[in-house]
Each structure stands twice: as C-alpha cells, then as structure tokens.
C-alpha positions, -999 to 999 in steps of 0.1 A, spaced: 146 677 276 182 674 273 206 658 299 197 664 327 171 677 310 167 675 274 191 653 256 200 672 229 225 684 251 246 648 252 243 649 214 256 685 206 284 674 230 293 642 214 289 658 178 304 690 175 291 710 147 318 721 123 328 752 116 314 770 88 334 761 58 357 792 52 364 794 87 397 792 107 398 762 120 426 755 147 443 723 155 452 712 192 488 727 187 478 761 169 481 791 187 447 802 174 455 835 195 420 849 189 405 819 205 387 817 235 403 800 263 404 801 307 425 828 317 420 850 287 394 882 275 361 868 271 359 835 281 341 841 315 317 859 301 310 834 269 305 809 298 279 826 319 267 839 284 258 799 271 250 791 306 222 813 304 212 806 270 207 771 285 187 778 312 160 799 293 163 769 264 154 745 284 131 760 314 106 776 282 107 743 261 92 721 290 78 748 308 42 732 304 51 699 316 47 694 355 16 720 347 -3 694 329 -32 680 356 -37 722 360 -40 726 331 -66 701 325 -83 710 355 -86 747 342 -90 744 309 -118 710 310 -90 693 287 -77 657 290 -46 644 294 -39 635 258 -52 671 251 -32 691 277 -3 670 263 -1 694 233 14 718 251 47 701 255 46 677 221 37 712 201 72 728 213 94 696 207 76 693 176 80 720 164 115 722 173 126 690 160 110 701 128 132 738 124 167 722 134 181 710 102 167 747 88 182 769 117 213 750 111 219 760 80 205 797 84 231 802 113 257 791 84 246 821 64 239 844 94 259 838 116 259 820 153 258 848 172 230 864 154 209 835 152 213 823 191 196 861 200 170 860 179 160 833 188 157 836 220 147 866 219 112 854 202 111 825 225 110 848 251 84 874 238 62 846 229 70 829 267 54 862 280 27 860 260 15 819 270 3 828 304 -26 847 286 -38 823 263 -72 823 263 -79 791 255 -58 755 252 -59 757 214 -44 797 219 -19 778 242 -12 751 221 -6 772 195 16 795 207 37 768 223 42 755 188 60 792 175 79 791 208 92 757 202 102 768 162 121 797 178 142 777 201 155 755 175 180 780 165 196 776 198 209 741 199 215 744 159 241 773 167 255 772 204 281 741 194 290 757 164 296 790 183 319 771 207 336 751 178 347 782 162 355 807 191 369 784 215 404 769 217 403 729 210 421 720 244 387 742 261 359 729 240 344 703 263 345 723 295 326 756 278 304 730 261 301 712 299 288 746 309 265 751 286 251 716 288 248 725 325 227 753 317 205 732 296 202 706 328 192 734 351 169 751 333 149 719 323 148 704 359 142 745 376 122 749 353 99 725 364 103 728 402 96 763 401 66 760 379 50 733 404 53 752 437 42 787 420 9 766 402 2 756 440 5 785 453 -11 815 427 -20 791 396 -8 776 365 -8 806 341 11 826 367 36 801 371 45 806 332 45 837 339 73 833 362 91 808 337 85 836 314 103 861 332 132 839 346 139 833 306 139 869 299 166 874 326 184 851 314 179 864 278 190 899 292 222 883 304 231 868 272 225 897 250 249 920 268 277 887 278 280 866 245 314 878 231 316 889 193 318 861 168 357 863 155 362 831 132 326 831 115 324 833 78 291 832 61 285 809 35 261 805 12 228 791 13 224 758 -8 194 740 -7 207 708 -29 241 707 -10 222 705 22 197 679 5 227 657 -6 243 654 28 208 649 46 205 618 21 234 603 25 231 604 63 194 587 56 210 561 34 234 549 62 219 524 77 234 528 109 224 563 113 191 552 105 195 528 136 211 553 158 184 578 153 154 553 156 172 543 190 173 584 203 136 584 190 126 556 209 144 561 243 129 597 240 91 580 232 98 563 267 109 591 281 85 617 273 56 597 277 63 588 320 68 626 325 42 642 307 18 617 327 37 609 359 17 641 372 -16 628 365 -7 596 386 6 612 411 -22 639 423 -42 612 421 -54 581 447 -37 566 463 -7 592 462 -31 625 464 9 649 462 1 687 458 12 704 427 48 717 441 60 683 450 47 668 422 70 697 401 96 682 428 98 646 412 117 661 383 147 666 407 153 628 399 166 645 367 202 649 384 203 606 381 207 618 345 238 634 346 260 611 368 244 584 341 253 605 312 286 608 326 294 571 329 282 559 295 315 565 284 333 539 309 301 514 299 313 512 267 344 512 275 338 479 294 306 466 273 310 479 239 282 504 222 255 476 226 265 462 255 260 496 270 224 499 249 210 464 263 224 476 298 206 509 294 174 492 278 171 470 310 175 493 330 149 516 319 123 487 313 130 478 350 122 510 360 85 508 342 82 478 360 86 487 394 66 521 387 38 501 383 34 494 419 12 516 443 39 525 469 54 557 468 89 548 472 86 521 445 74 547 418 102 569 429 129 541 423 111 533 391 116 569 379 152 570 390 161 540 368 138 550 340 161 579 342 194 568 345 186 541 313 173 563 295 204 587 295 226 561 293 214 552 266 208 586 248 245 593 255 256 558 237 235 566 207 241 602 206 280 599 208 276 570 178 265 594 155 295 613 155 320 587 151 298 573 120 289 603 104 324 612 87 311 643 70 284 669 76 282 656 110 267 692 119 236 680 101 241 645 111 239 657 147 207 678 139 191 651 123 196 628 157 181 656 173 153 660 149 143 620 154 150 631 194 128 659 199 100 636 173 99 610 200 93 636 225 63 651 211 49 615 197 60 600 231 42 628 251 11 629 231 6 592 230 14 588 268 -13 605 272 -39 585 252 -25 554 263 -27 572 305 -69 575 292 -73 546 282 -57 519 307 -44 542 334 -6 540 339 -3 509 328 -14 520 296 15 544 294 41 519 308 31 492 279 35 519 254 67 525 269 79 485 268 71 485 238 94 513 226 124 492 250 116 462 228 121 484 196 150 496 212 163 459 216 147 448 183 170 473 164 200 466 188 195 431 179 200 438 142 226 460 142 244 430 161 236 409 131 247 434 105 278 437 122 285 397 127 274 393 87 300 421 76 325 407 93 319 371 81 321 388 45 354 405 52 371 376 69 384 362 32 392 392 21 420 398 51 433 368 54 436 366 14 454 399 20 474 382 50 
C-alpha cells in the first residue's frame, strides 16, 4: 500500500537507488545526451510505461483487501483467516526485496520489471479460481514474491535513464501509478463483489493488471546506461549489516514497521465493521472508503514543509497524534465519525511514512539502494503482521480490539521517537567539549 496506496512509493522517492556501479552516472550539469528527459524520444512513453507498471503493482498486491467479509462469507473463514490473503502478498514481498534488488543489478532493470509482472499477472488470473482459501492464500503468497522485483528496479531504471533535473517528476508519475492502482484497485473490486461476486471481481483486477502489463511491455524504452555487475553474496551481506548496525536505521525502520502495523491492521478490518450493525454499507461502498486514500497524498506532500517547521520528530509526534486521534474517534458508532477517524488515521500515517522514509536516505551514506529496500522490507513486514493481527485482535474484542493493537504501535512509535531524542541530546552533550576545545 504505497502512498496513496502503498508506501513504498514515498520511500523509493525519497531514496533513489543508485545506479549500478559501472554505470554512467550524470551530474546536474552533464549533457548526459542519451538521457531521458520532457521534450525528447522516449520519455512520454517511459512515463505512461511506469505509470502502468504502478497501477497493476499496486491494484494485484491489495487486490484482496476490501474483499475480505466475502471472502469470509464464501469461504466459512474468519477474519484473521481471510487476512492471509493480503499479509501473504506483503509478506512475501517484503521478504524478496533485498534479493530482487540485487538480481536486477545482474540482469538488468528492464528485464527484471517485465518479468515480474509478467508472473504477477499470470498468477492474478489464476486467484479467482482457487479452490479453496489455503489455494488462495497460497497463490497470493507467489504473486506477492513476484511483485517485489518491481519496486526493487523501477527507481533504479529512472536513476539511470533519466536526466537528474527530470528524476522526481517521472518518479512523481510512477508514484502516481502506484496511488491509483492501490485505491482503483479497491473501489473496483467492491462494486464488482456486489454486483457478480468476489472471485469475479479478481478476475477483473486480474485483467485490468494484464492491460496494464500489455502497455508496459510494448512502452518501457530500452535500458541505455545499465551495466551488469556481478552477483556477490558477501558484498551484499556487508552493506545489509552495516545498515543493521546503525542505530538510527534501526529506528527509522521500526518507525515504517510500526506506522504500517497501524495501518494495515484498520483496513484489512475496517470492512468487517462496516457491513456490520449498526452501519449494515453494501460491499461497493464499503470498496468506496478507500477513496480516503487521496488524504494520503496531499499529507505526503506536506511532510516536507513539517519538517521544515518542526524538525524530523517534531513532524513524527505530529503525525503520531494525529493518527492515534484518528483511532480514537473511529471508535464511535456514527458514520461520519469513523469516516473522520479514517481520514486522520490516514493523513498521520503518511506523514509519518514520508518523514521516516525520506530519513533513511539522508542517513544511509552508502548502499542506500539496499538501505531503501531494507525500509521497505520492515514496511511491507508491518503490513502483513499488522493485517493478520488486526484481525485476531477484530475476533477477539471487536474494533476496539484492533484500535488498542493499533495504540499500541503509536506508543512504540513515540517510545522510539522518544529515544532517538535522547540519543541525539547525549551525542551532542559529548561533542560540546570537543568544539569548543577546537574553538
């Protein structure tokens, strides 16, 4: 679920992924004339390419999730057990990242973004079918593997084939894609469940990702500034340590985790509540709700200006509230109230995810390719363990269950926040002497 939709899509923006090591790379000022830019061959057509890409991404990963009371109701599953679906594809995803990243550094980008969605695709057409939820599960799981070589090559793509000055506007589309697919996605899969059934309705997901598959096959320009390297396991074990041993990576990615726990655990249930008493919504405008998604990206946007004004935790304890208001007021039985709740559950938790997402970058002085797929590795984690357990908690005390799990991921939010804060305080005390010795 990446902005406006996902988040990965805020971290891939904030973290470029460098380019493969014996590649060009071009400065701000190069003419870098076989570089993609507006205006010249190939650019247009890269951008509806990686729009594309992002739609089917995103639309396949969650494709399950506004399904979930359906599902349950077809299938005689609970909610904890129909929450496979979902936490089986983030899982897996955030699990084959880190080794689609460096694949698509032997490969190539190119290669690896169609195969991958190629099998995502194949295996989409196949879910409807599934004869049973452990069938369905399952299959979920491989489609959620294959997507992972999407997010772990698109930003390296654009890092080498696009010209510096037009990075973050083919990246804006491509994060765009990844909005639209995740909240159509979900829209589109409600009203068709209401109308002919769950299983068609991925069917229709299904097919909407294989146009959009078709489309990027035949659009995506030739790679021009990819060279392959080699594949080396211990190199790639060194740098994924020493991003581990930083302790404020550590922080950064236990605050994505924890915002996504909160996160993926109100919409994989949020559905359950809200075709029940007292609400009683049919399925399509249930699949509606997730048009509260677009909060995401005006709060996305603006976590830049926050810390501008606040500073990196100012910005986290602003987003933190925020989203812990939101569980708050969701827990009342109005209508409008849940709505609001939702809103600002959204708007925090992107916020947040932005703040955290862009920190990895600036910390991460080298490998940040794999320090970005880490963060999204810890992301996609709290997904799946967010969705699953939102689901138990939903069984077990009702949506107040699932709104204390999700407090208490805000207060580990805070907790860590806290610390950092600390840490930073301590350091500075200790360096104080040592500048004004130098002074």
């Amino acid at each position: 679920m990446p902005p406006a939709s996902t988040g990965a899509s805020t971290l891939t923006v904030a973290a470029s992924p460098q380019p493969s090591p014996a590649a060009p790379v071009a400065t701000a000022g190069s003419a870098a004339p076989d570089r993609l830019e507006p205006g010249r061959p190939g650019y247009r057509r890269m951008s509806f390419a990686l729009f594309a890409a992002g739609v089917a991404t995103f639309a396949l990963l969650y494709s399950t999730q506004a399904l979930l009371p359906a599902v349950s109701a077809s299938l005689g599953a609970t909610a904890g057990q129909a929450s496979w679906t979902v936490s089986a594809a983030t899982g897996a995803l955030a699990l084959c990242v880190l080794p689609m990243s460096a694949l698509s550094e032997r490969f190539g980008r190119r290669q690896m973004m169609t195969a991958s969605l190629t099998v995502a695709v194949l295996v989409g057409l196949l879910v409807p079918f599934a004869p049973s939820l452990g069938w369905l599960i399952a299959l979920r799981a491989v489609q959620g593997a294959a997507l992972a070589g999407l997010p772990a090559s698109a930003m390296a793509y654009l890092a080498e084939e696009v010209r510096p000055k037009a990075l973050v506007a083919a990246i804006g589309l491509f994060v765009a894609g990844n909005s639209i697919g995740g909240m159509s996605g979900r829209i589109l899969t409600g009203w068709i469940a209401q109308l002919w059934g769950w299983r068609a309705a991925l069917g229709a997901v299904g097919l909407l990702a294989a146009a959009c598959a078709v489309v990027f096959h035949f659009m995506i320009p030739r790679a021009r500034n990819f060279t392959p390297g080699t594949l080396n396991p211990k190199a790639l074990a060194k740098t994924v340590g020493g991003h581990l041993a930083d302790p404020l990576l550590r922080r950064l990615y236990a605050i994505g985790a924890l915002f996504m726990t909160v996160f993926g655990a109100v919409y994989t249930v949020i559905g359950y509540r809200l075709v029940e008493a007292p609400f009683n919504l049919p399925q399509g405008v249930v699949g509606s709700i997730f048009l509260v998604y677009l909060v995401g990206t005006v709060s996305s946007a603006a976590a830049g200006r926050l810390v501008a004004r606040l500073g990196r935790r100012g910005a986290l304890y602003l987003a933190v509230s925020t989203t812990a208001a939101g569980l708050l007021l969701s827990l009342d039985d109005q209508l409008a109230a849940v709505l609001l709740g939702l809103v600002l559950i959204t708007a925090g938790f992107f916020a947040g995810h932005a703040v955290a997402s862009s920190s990895v970058s600036r910390t991460a002085t080298k490998g940040r390719a794999q320090a970005s797929a880490l963060y999204q590795s810890a992301y996609y984690l709290g997904s799946s363990a967010g969705g699953t357990l939102g689901a138990v908690a939903f069984h077990a005390g009702g949506w107040a269950g699932t709104v204390s799990l999700g407090l208490l991921a805000v207060l580990g939010v805070v907790s860590i926040t806290l610390h950092g804060t600390r840490a930073a305080r301590a350091e500075r005390r200790r360096l104080a002497p040592v500048a004004s010795v130098q002074n």
